[in-house]
Steps between C-alpha positions, in 0.01 A plus 500: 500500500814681444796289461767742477425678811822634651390357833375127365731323760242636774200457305552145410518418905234633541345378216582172627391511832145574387467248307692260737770395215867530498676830408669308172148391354373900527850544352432265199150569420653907498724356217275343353281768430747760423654274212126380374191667666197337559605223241747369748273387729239340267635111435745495743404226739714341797391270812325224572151521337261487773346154330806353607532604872 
């Protein structure tokens, strides 16, 4: 994925429409993984676990 794509804005929405999240998340996990790669994914855990639901 490149992050610092000079037209990011339009790939995020649509991004986010195929995956049926919100513009902001594809936003954040594009942050994310330009500031720590694959790393920034690995432990990083929110939501209700699906025990709980």
């Amino acid at each position: 994925m490149e992050a610092s794509s000079g037209s990011s804005g339009d790939e995020s929405a649509v991004i986010a429409r195929d995956l049926r999240v919100s513009v902001r998340s594809v936003q954040r996990w594009r942050k994310a993984w330009s500031q720590g790669g694959p790393r920034a994914f690995s432990l990083q855990r929110t939501g209700v676990p699906a025990a709980a639901q």
